[in-house]
N, C-alpha and C positions, 0 to 999 in steps of 0.2 A: 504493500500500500504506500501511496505517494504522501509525505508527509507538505502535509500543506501550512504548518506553521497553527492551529487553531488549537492545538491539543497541549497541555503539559506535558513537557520529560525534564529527565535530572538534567543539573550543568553537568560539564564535562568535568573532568580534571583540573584545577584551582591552582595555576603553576607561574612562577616565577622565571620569567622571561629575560632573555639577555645576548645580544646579538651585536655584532664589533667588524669594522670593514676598513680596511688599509688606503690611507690617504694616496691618493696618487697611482693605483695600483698597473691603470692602463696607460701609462706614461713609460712605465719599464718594461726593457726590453721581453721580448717575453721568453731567453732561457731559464728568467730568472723566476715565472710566473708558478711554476709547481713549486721550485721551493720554496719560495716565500708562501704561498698557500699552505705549504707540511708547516711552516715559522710561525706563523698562526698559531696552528693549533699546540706546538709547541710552546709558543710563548704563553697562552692561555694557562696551559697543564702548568707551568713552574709558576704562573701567578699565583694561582689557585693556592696550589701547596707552599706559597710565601705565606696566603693567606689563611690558614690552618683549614684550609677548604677539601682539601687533597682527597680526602672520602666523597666527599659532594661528586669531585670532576672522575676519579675513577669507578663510582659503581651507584652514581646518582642520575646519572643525565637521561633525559627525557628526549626525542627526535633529535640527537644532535646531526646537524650539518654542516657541513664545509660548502661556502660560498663560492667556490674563485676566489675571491680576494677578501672573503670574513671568515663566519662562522655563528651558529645561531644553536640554540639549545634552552632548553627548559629545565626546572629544576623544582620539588618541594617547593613550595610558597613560602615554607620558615625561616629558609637560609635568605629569604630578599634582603634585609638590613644588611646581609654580610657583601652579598655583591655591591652593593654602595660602599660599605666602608667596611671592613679595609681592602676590599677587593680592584677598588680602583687607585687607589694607592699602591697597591701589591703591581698594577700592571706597567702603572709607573716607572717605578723602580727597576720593573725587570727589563723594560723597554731600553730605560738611561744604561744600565748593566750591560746589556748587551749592544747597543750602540756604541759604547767607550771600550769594549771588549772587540768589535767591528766582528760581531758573529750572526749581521743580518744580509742575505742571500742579495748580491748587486753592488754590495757596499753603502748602499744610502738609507737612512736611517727610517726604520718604521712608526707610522705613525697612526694612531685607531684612534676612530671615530666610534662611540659605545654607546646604544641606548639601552636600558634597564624599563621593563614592563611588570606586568602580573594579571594574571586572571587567566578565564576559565578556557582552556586550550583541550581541542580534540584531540585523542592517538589511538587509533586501536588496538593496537597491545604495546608491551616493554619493546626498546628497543634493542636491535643487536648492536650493540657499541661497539664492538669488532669491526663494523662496517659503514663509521658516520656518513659516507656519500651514498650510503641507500637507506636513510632509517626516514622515517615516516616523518610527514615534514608538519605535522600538527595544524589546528587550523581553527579561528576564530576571529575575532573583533581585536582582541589585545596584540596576538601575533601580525597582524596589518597595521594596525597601530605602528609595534614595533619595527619594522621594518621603514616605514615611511618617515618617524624620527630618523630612525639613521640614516640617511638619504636627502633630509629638507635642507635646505640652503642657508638655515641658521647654524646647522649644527657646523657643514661644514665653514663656513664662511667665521666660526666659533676659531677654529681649526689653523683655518687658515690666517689668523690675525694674533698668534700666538708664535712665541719665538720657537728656534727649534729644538730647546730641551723641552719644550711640551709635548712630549708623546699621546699625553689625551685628553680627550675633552667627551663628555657624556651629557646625556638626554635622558630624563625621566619622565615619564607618561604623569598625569596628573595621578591616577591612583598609584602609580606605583611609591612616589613623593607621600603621597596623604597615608600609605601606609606603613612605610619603612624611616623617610625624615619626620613627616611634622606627628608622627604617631610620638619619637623617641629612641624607637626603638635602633635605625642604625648608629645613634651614638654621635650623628653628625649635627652640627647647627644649622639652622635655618638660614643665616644668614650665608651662608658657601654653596647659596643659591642664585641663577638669579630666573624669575618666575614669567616666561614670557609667553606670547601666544604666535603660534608658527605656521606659514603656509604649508600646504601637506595637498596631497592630491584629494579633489575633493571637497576641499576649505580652510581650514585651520583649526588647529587644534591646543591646548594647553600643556605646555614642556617646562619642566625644568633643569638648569643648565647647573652641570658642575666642572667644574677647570682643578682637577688635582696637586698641578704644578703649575699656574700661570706665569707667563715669561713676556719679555717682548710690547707690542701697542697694547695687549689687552692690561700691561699695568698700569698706563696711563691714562685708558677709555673703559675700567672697566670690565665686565667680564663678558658682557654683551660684545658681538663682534660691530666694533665701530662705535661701539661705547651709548651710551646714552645722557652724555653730559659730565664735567669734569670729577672726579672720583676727590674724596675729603682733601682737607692739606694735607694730614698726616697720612696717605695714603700716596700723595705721590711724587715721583722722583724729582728732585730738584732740577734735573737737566731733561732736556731731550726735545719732541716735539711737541704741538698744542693736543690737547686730548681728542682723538677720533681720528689722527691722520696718520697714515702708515697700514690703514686695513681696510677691506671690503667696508661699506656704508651699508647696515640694515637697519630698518626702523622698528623697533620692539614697543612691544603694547604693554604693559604690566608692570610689576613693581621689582627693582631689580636693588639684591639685596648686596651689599658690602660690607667690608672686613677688614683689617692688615692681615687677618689670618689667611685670608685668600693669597695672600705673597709670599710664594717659596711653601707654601702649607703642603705633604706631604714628601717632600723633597728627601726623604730619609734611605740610603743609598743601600742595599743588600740586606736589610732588616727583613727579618722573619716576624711576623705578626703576634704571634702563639697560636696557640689551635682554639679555633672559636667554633 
């Protein structure tokens, strides 16, 4: 029988979403295009386990896939805090690690664009993890969601206005935010946010932005890419240029939160998290 939407069924699976895509990826040359894809998922595995995660990514994951040039996967809903924090700080670090180590596939330095979701995701059975380019790619409202952050013009153009020891910059769906920061529960402040509304296909939608290691124009404009007006005194550099010049111009809607903690905040070089 044709399910025609008029009937009650159970939600799916209540899974914490997390999907990461390589700046620039079709710019290089493409011998370099599988390994940096295998670099991926490798960098992912040693974040994880920076982040006392290491159970999570070996015998937790839900439809994981390798993109080409990301990676996307599901997870329990109760680790979400952990992948905000300290998970994006863990990716950080392992990115800067291996950049100053020069053990990224081309030579030039990688750099992931991260959005962070949750909610109710289809799978019809466990995945074979043996095999993330065939496991079942899950499917719902949150998973589109996700994928269209990572993708929108803010996140990059976030990305791109940030100096290059920034390896990342990340997108949180408004539930994912309402459950993991302003809940408490990841441990992070509200203000190492900034809360804006994003073109997306379709329309726009409500994101929040987090920068792990801010470097470069965004100290001087802010964390929004192209800033949204001059950041406190005690927040910005005595030298350099007027604030918003040096990076893509976007126009953001919303109320964008700052910090000093936002400068150099995660910057903590080969630390191991503990197991959370």
């Amino acid at each position: 029988m044709n399910d025609d939407g008029t009937t009650a069924t159970e939600l799916p699976p209540y899974l914490a979403l997390i999907a990461v895509d390589v700046e620039g990826f079709s710019n290089r040359r493409g011998r370099f295009h599988g390994p940096l894809s295998q670099a991926v998922t490798e960098v992912l595995a040693a974040a994880f386990h920076r982040a006392g995660l290491g159970i999570a990514w070996s015998s937790g994951q839900e439809f994981p896939r390798r993109t080409g040039d990301g990676y996307v996967v599901g997870f329990r809903s109760g680790i979400l805090p952990k992948l905000v924090n300290p998970l994006l700080h863990a990716l950080q670090d392992e990115l800067a690690e291996r950049d100053r180590e020069h053990r990224i596939p081309g030579g030039t330095p990688m750099r992931l664009r991260v959005s962070i979701g949750v909610g109710p995701v289809s799978s019809d059975d466990r995945t074979d993890l043996s095999d993330p380019g065939q496991a079942d790619d899950g499917s719902g409202h949150d998973r589109v969601e996700l994928h269209r952050l990572l993708d929108c013009a803010a996140l990059r153009e976030l990305l791109a206005n940030n100096g290059p020891r920034t390896y990342v910059v990340a997108a949180l769906t408004e539930r994912a935010y309402l459950d993991a920061v302003r809940s408490g529960y990841s441990g992070d402040g509200e203000d190492y946010y900034a809360g804006v509304d994003v073109a997306i296909k379709g329309g726009t939608t409500r994101a929040y932005l987090r920068v792990p290691h801010q470097t470069g124009p965004a100290l001087r404009s802010g964390i929004g890419p192209g800033g949204t007006g001059p950041a406190p005194a005690g927040d910005r550099p005595d030298a350099g240029p007027p604030s918003g010049s040096g990076g893509p111009q976007v126009e953001f809607r919303g109320e964008v939160h700052r910090s000093p903690q936002h400068f150099g905040h995660g910057d903590i070089t080969g630390t191991r998290y503990g197991d959370r």
